[in-house]
C-alpha positions in Angstrom: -56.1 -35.4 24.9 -58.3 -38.3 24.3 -57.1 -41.8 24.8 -58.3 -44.8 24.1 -56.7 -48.4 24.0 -56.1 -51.4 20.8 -56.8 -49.1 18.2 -53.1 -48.3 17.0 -52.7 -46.4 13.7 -56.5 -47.0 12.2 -58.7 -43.8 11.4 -61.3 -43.0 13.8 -64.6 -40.5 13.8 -64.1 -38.6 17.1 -67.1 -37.0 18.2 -67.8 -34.7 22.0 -71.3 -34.1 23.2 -72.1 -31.8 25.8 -74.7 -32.3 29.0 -77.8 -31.7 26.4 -76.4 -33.7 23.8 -75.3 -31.5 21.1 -72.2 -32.2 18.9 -69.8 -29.5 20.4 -66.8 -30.7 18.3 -65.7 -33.4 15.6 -62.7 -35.1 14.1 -63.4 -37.3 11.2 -61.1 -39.7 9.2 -58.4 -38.9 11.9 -55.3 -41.4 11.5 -54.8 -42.0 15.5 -51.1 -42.5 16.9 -50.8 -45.0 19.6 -54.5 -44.7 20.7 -54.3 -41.0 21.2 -55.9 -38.0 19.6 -55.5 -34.0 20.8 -59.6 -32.4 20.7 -59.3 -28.6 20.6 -61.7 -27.4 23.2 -60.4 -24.2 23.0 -63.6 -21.5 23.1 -65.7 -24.8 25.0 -67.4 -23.9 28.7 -66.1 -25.7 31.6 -68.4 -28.4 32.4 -69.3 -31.9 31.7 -68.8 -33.5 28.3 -69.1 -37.3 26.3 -66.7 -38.4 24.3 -67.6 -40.8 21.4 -64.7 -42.8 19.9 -65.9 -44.6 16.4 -63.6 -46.8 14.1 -63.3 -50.1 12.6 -67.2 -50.9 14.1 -65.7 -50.1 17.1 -67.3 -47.7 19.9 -66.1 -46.0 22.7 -67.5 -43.4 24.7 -66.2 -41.3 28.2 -67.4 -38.9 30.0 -64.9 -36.1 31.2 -65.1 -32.8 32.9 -63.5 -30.1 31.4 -62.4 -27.6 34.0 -60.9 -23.9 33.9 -57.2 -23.3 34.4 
C-alpha cells in the first residue's frame, strides 16, 4: 500500500524503481482515495525499492523495503 498525504481524490502517475533504477511497476491516471493507492508487487524480488508519487505538479518519492513473508 502506498500512502501519501493532501492529495485526496485527484489522479496520480504512481511509478516504483528498483536499486538500478528501472521502472518495475506503474499506475497511471489512478483516482487515489484518501491518499492511498494498493501497488501489486506480486512476482517483485525482495529488496529495496523507490516509490515516485506524481499528480497535480506535485512529487513525492519513498524508499521502502519490500521483504518476503
Amino acid at each position: 500500500m502506498v500512502q501519501f498525504n493532501n492529495w485526496g481524490g485527484n489522479k496520480a502517475d504512481i511509478f516504483m524503481y528498483n536499486s538500478l533504477g528501472q521502472r518495475v511497476e506503474s499506475l497511471t491516471g489512478v483516482s487515489t482515495v484518501k491518499g492511498r493507492q494498493e501497488l501489486n508487487v506480486a512476482g517483485i524480488k525482495p529488496g529495496y525499492y523507490f516509490i515516485q508519487v506524481v499528480s497535480n505538479n506535485k512529487v513525492e518519492g519513498r524508499k521502502i523495503y519490500l521483504g518476503t513473508n
